[in-house]
C-alpha positions, 0 to 999 in steps of 0.5 A: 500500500502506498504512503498516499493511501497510508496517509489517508487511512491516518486521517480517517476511515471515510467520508461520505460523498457529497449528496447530490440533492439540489444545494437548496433542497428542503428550504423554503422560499424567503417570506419577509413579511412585507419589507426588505431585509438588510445584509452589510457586507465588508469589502476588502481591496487587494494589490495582491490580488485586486479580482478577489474582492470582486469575485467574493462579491459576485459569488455572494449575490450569486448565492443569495439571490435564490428566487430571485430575492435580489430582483424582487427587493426581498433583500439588499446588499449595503457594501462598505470599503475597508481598505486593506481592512484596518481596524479603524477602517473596518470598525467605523464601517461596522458602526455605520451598518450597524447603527446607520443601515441598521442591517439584519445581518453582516457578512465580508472578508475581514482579518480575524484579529481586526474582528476581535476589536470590536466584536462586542459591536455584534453582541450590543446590537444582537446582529449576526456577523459571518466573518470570511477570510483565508483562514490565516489566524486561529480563533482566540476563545473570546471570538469563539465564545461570542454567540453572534459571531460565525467565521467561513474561511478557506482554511489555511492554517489548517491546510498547512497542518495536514500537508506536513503531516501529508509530506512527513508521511509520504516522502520523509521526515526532514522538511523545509519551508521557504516563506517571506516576512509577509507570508510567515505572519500568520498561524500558518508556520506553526500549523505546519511546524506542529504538524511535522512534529506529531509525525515525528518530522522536523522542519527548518524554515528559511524567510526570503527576503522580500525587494532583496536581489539574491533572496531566491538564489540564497534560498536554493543554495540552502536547500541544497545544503540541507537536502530536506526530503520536501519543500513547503512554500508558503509564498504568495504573488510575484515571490512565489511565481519566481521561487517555483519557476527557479526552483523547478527549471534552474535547479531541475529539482525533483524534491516534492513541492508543497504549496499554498491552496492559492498557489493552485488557483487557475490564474496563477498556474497559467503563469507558471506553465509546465513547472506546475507540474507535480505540485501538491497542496491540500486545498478547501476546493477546486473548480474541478470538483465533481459533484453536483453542488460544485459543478451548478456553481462553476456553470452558474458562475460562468453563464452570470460573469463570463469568468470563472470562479476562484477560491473567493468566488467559491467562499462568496458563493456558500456564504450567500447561499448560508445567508439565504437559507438562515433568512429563509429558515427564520419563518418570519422572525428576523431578530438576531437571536432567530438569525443566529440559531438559524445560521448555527443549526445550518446544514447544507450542500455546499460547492465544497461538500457538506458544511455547517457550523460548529455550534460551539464556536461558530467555525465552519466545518467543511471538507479538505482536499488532497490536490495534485497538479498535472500538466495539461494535455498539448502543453495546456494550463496544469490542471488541479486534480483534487481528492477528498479526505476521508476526514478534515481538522477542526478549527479550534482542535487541540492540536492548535491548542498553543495558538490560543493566546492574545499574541500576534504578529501584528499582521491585522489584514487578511492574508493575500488582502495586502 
């Protein structure tokens, strides 16, 4: 039996498929009684990344807007800019739709230590606040704690964990992780370090330099001087695309290379061509997913932007399509009470699979994929080909128990929204 194979058996016995009922089967059309029902919606901007809080934003009316709820003003989307989502920013935008809109719910992508400094906004005015992001930070137990707060993220430090815990047993047990300043702010170092350790790995971390000339070729030369089984490369934007690209053709190395699940979306794999091949990462979704839920998005996604959709889309989608089905289920009664037991007794099929909500600490509960890159036929973009685990990690598992302190980096905006 293959390490691949002994792996997933670590992680689980099996998980069941993706059902393929309609995402919104059993739920009942939205009655507002008679007035139209506020959503507040945070929006970052990135340089990084500038289509991502577009696609958040399309993916999120595309998902709300069941039986045409947008068209028919049974709901209205109240967007407020928060820059690269500062505290001061994102607090004054999150007074004004609470206090000025008077919104029935917020969403948005938002840091989750910005949210921490002003969640108590949410529980003065009973309003519930779904929280999206990368999934960079762990949640601290006051947000945890908060019953009006609900947090939908792609995963990241979670992914960062099960890969080395992937790579520890597929391909040995010395590690290197190359990252950046920028990049290493976040939990997503520790996960995969700790993650190392519990199969019995260790890992040395090596930080680019970022503006620096050499910082790459010093890079290489210490990856050859610590011949690590495999190498994690937790980079993102330009930095990235050249570390893979030299890595790859300048040292032809054969070493097995994890990445970021954002290293794998479309747009970024096309700039790499042929070098992508042979990646692996484990990411919250692909659009190459098949089943039911997943495909209707990427076909609806498509016929409405005449794009196709990216991890944010994907993200902006499922929180739509949550919002709506919590509005839905609140027969009538729209208090944030009715709308936060809604949202925490949320069961659905979403384009990455079954999803609810811990109803302990309101984090989203979702599966994970094993993705491979391979080369596109005729030379063609590489392609992500994505395998289920049988079971994912919590996000507030014990494993992170370490990460559950007030100190921080210091690095508040959410990641790739710099």
């Amino acid at each position: 039996m293959s390490n691949r194979r002994n792996f997933l058996k670590i992680l689980g016995t099996g998980m069941a498929a993706a059902t393929a009922n309609p995402v919104l089967a059993g739920v009942s059309r939205l009655k507002t009684n008679q007035r139209t029902l506020k959503i507040g919606l945070l929006s970052p901007q990135s340089s990084l990344f500038p289509a991502y809080p577009y696609s958040f934003i399309n993916g999120f009316r595309l998902g709300i807007d069941q039986h045409q709820a947008l068209r028919k003003k049974q709901i209205e989307i109240i967007t407020e800019q928060v820059g690269y989502g500062t505290p001061f920013l994102s607090t004054q935008a999150a007074r004004k739709l609470l206090y000025e809109n008077n919104v029935d719910l917020m969403t948005g992508i938002l840091g989750t230590e910005v949210v921490s400094q002003f969640s108590d906004l949410f529980q003065q005015k009973e309003v519930p606040f779904i929280v999206c992001n990368p999934g960079e930070y762990f949640p601290v137990e006051p947000l945890r704690k908060n019953p009006f707060l609900f947090f939908n993220t792609l995963n990241l430090y979670q992914s960062s964990f099960l890969q080395a815990r992937y790579a520890t047993t597929h391909y040995g047990k010395k590690g290197l992780i190359v990252t950046s300043l920028y990049d290493s702010g976040y939990d997503a170092v520790y996960a995969f370090t700790h993650g190392a350790e519990m199969e019995e790995g260790t890992t040395e971390v090596v930080i680019l330099r970022q503006g620096t000339a050499d910082t790459v070729s010093e890079a290489l030369f210490r990856i050859r001087s610590a011949a690590p089984d495999y190498v994690y490369a937790l980079l993102s934007g330009d930095l990235a695309r050249e570390f893979i690209l030299r890595f790859r053709n300048e040292e032809n190395s054969s070493l097995p290379l994890m990445v970021t699940p954002f290293v794998t979306e479309e747009h970024f794999l096309t700039t790499l061509g042929a070098s992508a091949a042979g990646i692996e990462t484990i990411a919250p979704w692909s659009r190459n997913l098949d089943h039911p839920a997943s495909l209707d998005f990427v076909k609806n996604y498509r016929e409405t932007t005449r794009s196709n959709p990216d991890m944010m889309a994907m993200l902006g989608y499922e929180t739509g399509l949550l919002t709506y089905r919590a509005l839905a289920g609140c027969n009538g009664d729209f208090s944030g009470t009715s709308l936060a037991r809604a949202l925490r007794e949320a069961r659905m099929t979403s384009p990455r699979g079954d999803f609810s909500f811990d109803p302990e600490t309101g984090w989203a509960q979702t599966p994970m994929y094993l993705t491979s890159i391979r080369a596109g036929l005729f030379n063609l973009t590489p392609e992500p080909h994505p395998e289920v685990l049988p079971q994912s990690i919590a996000a507030h598992d014990l494993a992170f128990a370490a990460l559950d302190t007030p100190l921080r980096s210091g690095w508040l905006n959410p990641y790739l929204f710099v």
